[in-house]
C-alpha positions in Angstrom: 123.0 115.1 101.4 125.0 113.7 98.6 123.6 112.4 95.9 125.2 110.6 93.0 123.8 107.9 90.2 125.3 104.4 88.9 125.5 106.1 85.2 122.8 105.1 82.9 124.9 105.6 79.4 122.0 106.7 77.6 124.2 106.5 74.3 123.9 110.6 73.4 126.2 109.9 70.8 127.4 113.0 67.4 126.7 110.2 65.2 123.5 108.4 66.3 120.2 109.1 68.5 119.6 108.6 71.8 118.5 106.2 74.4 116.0 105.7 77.2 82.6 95.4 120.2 65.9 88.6 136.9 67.8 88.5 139.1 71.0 87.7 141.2 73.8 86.0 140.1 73.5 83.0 142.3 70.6 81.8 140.8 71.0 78.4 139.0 71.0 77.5 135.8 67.7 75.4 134.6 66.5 73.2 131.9 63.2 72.2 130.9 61.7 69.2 132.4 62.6 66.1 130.2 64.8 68.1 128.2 68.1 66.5 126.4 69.7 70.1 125.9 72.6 71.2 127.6 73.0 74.2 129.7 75.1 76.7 128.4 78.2 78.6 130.3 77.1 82.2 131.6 78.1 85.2 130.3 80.2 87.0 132.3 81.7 90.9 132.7 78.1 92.6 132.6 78.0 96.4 132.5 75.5 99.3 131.4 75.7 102.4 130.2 73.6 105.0 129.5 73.6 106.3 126.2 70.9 109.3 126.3 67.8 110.1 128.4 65.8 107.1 127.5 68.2 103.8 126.3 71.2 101.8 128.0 73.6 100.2 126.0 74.4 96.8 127.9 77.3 94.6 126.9 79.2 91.1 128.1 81.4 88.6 127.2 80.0 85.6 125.7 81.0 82.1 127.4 79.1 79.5 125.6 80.6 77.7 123.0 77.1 76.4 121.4 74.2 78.8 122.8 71.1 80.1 120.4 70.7 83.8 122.2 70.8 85.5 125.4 67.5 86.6 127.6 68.0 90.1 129.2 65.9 91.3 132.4 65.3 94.7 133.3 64.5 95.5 136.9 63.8 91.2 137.6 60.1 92.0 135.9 60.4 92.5 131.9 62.6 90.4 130.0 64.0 89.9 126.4 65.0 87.5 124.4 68.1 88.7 121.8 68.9 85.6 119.6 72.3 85.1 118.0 75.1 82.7 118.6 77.7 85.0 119.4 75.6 88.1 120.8 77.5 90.6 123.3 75.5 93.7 123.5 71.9 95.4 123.2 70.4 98.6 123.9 67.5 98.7 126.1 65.2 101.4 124.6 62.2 103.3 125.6 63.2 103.7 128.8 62.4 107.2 131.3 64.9 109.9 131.7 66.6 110.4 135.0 65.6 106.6 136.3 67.5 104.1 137.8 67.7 100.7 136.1 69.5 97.3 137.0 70.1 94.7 134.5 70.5 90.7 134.0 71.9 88.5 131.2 72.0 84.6 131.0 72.2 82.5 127.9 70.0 80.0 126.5 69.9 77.4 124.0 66.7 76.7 122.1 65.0 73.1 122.2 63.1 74.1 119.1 65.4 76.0 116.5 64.2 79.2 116.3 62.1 79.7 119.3 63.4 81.1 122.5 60.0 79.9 124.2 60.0 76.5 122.9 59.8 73.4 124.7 63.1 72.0 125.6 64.9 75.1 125.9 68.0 75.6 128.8 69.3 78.3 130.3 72.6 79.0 132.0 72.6 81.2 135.7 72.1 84.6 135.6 74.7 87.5 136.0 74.1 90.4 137.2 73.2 93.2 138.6 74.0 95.9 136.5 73.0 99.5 136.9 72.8 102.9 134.9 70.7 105.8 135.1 69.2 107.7 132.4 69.8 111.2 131.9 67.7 114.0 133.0 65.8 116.2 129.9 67.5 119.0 132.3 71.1 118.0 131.3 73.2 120.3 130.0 73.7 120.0 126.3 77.7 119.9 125.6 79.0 122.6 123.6 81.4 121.0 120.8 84.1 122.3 118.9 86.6 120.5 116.7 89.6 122.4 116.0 92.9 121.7 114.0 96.7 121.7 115.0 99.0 121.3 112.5 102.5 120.7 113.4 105.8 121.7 111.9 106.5 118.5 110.0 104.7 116.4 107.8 102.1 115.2 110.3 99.0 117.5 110.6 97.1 116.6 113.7 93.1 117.0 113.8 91.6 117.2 117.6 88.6 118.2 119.7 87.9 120.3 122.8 85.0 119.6 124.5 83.1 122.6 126.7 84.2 122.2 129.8 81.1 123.4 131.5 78.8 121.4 129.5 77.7 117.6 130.5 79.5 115.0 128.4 78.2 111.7 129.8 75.3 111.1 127.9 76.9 112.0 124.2 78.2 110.3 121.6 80.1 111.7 118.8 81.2 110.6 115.3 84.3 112.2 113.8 84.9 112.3 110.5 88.1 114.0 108.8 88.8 114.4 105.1 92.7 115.1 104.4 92.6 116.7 101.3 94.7 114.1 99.9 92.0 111.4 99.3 92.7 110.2 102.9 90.1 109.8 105.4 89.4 109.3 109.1 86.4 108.5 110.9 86.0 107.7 115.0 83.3 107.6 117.8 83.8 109.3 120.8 81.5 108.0 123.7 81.4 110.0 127.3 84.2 112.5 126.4 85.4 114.2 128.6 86.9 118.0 129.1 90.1 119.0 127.5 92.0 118.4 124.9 92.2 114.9 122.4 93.8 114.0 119.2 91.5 111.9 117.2 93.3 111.7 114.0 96.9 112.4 112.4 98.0 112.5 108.7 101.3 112.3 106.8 101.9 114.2 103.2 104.1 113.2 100.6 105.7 116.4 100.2 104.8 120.5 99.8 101.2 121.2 99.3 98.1 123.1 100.0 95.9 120.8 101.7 92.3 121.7 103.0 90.9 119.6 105.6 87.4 119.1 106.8 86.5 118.0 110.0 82.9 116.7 110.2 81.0 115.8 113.8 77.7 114.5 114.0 75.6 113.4 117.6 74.6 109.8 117.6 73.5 110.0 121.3 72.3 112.4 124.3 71.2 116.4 123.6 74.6 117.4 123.0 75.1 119.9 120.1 78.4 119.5 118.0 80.0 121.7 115.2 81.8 121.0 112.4 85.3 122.9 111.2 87.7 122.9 107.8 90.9 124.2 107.5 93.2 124.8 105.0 97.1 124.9 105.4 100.3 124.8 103.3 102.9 122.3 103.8 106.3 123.3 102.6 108.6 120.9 100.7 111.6 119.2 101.5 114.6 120.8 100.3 115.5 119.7 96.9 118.5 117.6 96.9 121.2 119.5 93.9 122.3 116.9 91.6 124.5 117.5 88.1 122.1 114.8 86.4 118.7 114.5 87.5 114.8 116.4 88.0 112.4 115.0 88.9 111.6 112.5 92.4 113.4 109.8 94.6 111.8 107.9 97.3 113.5 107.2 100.3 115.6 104.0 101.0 113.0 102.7 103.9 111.8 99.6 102.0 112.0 97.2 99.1 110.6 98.0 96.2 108.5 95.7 93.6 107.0 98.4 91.3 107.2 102.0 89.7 104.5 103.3 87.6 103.8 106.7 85.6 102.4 108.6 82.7 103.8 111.7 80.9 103.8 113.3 77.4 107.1 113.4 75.5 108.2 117.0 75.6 109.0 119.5 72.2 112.6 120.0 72.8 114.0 123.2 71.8 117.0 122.5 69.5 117.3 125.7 67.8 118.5 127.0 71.0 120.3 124.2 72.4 123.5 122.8 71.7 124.7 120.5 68.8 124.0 117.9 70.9 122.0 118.1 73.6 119.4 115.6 75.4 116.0 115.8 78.0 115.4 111.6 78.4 112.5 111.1 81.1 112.9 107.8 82.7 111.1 106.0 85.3 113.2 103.2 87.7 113.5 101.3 90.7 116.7 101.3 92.3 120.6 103.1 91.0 121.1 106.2 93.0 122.8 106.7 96.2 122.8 108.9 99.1 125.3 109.2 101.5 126.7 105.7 102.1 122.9 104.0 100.8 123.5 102.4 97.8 120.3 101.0 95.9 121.5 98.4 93.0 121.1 97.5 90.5 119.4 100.5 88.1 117.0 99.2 85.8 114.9 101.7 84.2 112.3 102.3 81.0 111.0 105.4 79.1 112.1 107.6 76.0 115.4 109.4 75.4 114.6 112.4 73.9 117.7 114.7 71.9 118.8 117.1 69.7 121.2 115.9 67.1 122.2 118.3 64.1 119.1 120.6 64.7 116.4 117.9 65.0 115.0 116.1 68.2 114.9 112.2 67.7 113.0 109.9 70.1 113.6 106.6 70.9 112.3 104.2 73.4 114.1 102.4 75.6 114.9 99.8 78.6 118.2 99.2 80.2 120.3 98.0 83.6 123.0 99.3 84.8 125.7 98.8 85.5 126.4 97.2 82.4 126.4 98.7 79.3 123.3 96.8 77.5 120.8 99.4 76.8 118.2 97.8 74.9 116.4 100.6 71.7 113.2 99.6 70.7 112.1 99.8 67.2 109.3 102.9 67.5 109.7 106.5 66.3 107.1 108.1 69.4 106.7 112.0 68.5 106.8 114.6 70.4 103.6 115.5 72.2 103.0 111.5 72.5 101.1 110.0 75.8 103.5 107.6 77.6 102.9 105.0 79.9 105.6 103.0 81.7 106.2 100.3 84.5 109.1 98.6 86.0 108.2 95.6 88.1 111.0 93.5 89.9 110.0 90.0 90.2 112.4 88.5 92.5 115.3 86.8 92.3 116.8 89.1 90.0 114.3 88.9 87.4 112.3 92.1 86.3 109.7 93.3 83.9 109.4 96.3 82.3 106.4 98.7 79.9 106.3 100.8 77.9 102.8 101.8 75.7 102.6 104.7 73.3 99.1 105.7 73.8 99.2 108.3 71.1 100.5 105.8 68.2 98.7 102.7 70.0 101.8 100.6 70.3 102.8 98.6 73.3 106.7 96.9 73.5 108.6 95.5 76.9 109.0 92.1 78.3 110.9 90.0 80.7 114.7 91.4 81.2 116.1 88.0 79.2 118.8 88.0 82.2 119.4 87.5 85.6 119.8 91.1 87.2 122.7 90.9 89.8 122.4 92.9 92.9 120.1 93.6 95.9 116.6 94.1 95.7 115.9 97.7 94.7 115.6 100.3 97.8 114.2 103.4 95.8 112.1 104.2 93.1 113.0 107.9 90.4 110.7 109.5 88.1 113.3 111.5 86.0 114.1 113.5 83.5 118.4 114.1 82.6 120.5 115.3 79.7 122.2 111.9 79.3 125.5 110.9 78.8 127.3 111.8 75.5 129.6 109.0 73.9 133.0 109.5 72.4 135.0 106.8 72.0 135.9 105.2 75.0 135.2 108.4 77.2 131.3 109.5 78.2 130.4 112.8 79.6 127.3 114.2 80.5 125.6 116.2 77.8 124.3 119.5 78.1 120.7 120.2 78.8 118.2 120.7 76.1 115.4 123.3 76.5 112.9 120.8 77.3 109.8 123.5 78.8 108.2 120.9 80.9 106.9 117.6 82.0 104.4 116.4 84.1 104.5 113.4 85.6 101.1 112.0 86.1 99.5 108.5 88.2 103.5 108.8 90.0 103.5 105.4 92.2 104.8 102.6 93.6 104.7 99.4 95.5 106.9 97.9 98.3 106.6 94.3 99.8 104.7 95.9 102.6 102.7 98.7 100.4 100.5 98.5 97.1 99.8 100.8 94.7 101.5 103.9 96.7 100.3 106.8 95.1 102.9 110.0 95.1 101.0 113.0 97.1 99.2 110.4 99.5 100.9 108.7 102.8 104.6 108.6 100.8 107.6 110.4 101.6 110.0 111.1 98.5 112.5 113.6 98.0 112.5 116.2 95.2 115.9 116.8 92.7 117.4 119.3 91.0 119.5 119.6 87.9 122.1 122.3 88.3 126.3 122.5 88.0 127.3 120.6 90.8 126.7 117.7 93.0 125.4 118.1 96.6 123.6 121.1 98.2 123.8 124.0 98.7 123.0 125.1 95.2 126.4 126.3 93.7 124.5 127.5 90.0 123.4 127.8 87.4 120.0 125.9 88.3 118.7 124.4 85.5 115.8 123.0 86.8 112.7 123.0 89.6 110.5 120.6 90.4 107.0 121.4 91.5 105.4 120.1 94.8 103.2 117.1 95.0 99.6 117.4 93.3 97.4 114.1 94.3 97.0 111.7 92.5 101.0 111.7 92.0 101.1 114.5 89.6 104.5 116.8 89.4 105.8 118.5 86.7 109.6 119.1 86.2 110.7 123.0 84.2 113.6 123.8 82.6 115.0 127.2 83.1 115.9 128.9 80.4 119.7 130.3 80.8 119.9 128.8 84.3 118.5 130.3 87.5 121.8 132.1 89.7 
């Protein structure tokens, strides 16, 4: 994977600072003598099903466009009346266990609102029959088990067994699966049967430890269920070796509309680091490519951090690229300084961007005050980079400054499809590295490594003092 940048010129210059769900169907339907209502369509599609040793859960499909309620018959002697315009199932209770039971539905519209007994009430033909048996208090409880599969990708899959010589008719399960990511799953399982089911899947952002718990409960039947966690490591995609960047990119699968994150503004050790020497940490959308993807324009916002003549200077900053028009804002943050920044593209080549010193209580950004040209932006970076150094006419990249580390905090992002994406949730994103070359396989020295994934979209980027290889 090649990865390269539209430059960002972040004006590292010798001379100045940096930048930044009754009966038989044939009989009729009737109405009450002298009666003006009309008599609703039938409900059609009856069944039943038993759902333990002394209740049937009946369902239909509703046919009447204006009816009050349905009546229900069990066995052509005991009836019910279940109000509700739109009604399509009850559950017959306090019934025997191991008995057979048949069923009829009609619908009915009330002559007096409210009361199913009225005068003036109609009633559509009834359907039916429909039959279930109750289970037996001898049936065989269903031994339960959850257990967990986790694949070799970024796609854990949680399923069940059921016990094969156990009775599974009469139960009804409800799932529940916590991801360990802030994600969560829940599903009902009616009648399972034997074997083996998937009843819930995950994706991870990136490299992780990730516990899951897998809770079951019994709505229904004598079955018995158990519950299950699980705990397993999921390794990170290989870091991408880059001679500018650390920190994370997101793939080019969609179009992006925002990037969002918090950091502190690190001490940068310029005893130790060259005459000149930069660590700028930048959020963007868009401005890097990979392979033959090109995501343009680069517009990004945060705080270019150097050393000049022995002393780190930091300034704020916005700018688009290409073009050389980085904008400095007129703040002097410190080191140690909460950050907060935002980029939001607001189409048609217009953006936004943030940036708020929480620390010093100051707030600066604004409409770009031009029309961006370009596609819509395809990635989104969190970043931190050396920067470019300016001499004349000719720009290099400066060296590294011993920068410790930062973390990244509230990483996320939103597509046209996707809101508030939160790093270390259901994204995908690609880590980076800062070392001598561009490209992998790592050629040294590496500079840089960038820690997996912590929800909610934390990471923290370390230099390495002296390089690493």
């Amino acid at each position: 994977m090649n990865l390269k940048r539209i430059r960002t010129t972040l004006l590292l210059t010798a001379a100045a600072a940096l930048v930044l769900g009754l009966l038989t169907a044939s009989l009729p339907a009737h109405a009450a003598i002298g009666s003006d209502t009309p008599i609703p369509a039938a409900p059609s599609n009856l069944k039943a099903k038993a759902t333990g040793m002394t209740s049937v859960k009946l369902t239909w499909t509703n046919n009447a466009t204006s009816q009050s309620g349905v009546v229900i018959s069990l066995d052509g002697v005991t009836s019910v009346d279940v109000p509700g315009a739109t009604v399509s199932s009850y559950t017959w209770k306090g019934l025997s266990p191991g008995t057979r039971y048949w069923f009829y539905v009609a619908s009915k519209i009330y002559g007096t609102p409210g009361d199913p007994t009225g005068p003036g009430n109609t009633q559509s033909a009834w359907v039916g029959p429909a039959y279930a048996t109750t289970a037996t208090s001898s049936s065989a409880p269903c031994d339960f088990t959850s257990s967990l599969k986790t694949c070799k990708s970024t796609d854990p899959t949680v399923s069940y067994t059921s016990n094969a010589t156990g009775d599974t008719s009469h139960c009804t399960f409800v799932f529940k699966i916590k991801w360990g990511d802030g994600g969560t799953t829940t599903k009902t399982v009616t009648d399972p049967t034997d074997g083996h089911h998937v009843i819930g899947k995950h994706t991870y952002a990136a490299g992780g430890v990730y516990p899951i718990a897998v809770n079951v409960r019994t709505t229904a039947g004598t079955c018995t269920a158990t519950s299950s966690s699980h705990t397993f490591t999921l390794l990170a995609p290989s870091p991408v070796f880059n001679k500018i960047y650390s920190g994370y990119l997101t793939p080019f699968a969609a179009k992006y509309q925002d990037v969002n994150a918090t950091w502190h503004i690190p001490a940068l050790d310029c005893a130790a680091s060259a005459k000149i020497s930069g660590a700028s940490q930048w959020i963007g959308l868009g401005g890097v490519t990979i392979g033959k993807q090109v995501s343009t324009p680069l517009v990004q916002v945060g705080i270019i951090s150097g050393c000049v003549a022995g002393l780190q200077v930091n300034v704020p900053f916005w700018q688009v690229v290409p073009g050389n028009n980085a904008q400095l804002l007129a703040h002097l943050p410190s080191s140690g300084d909460e950050i907060v920044a935002t980029v939001d593209y607001l189409g048609k080549g217009k953006y936004l961007v943030g940036i708020k010193d929480s620390t010093a209580n100051w707030i600066d950004g604004g409409k770009v005050p031009f029309t961006v040209s370009g596609k819509v932006p395809t990635s989104a970076e969190w970043i931190v980079e050396p920067g470019d150094l300016i001499q004349g006419k000719k720009s290099t990249t400066a060296s590294l400054a011993d920068f410790g580390q930062v973390t990244f905090k509230g990483a996320s992002y939103s597509t046209t499809t996707s809101n508030g994406v939160t790093l270390g949730g259901r994204s995908s994103v690609t880590p980076i590295v800062l070392e001598q070359t561009t490209g992998g396989p790592p050629k040294g020295p590496q500079w840089t490594t960038v820690s997996n994934i912590s929800p909610p979209g934390e990471f923290t980027t370390t230099y390495i003092p002296g390089g690493l290889g």
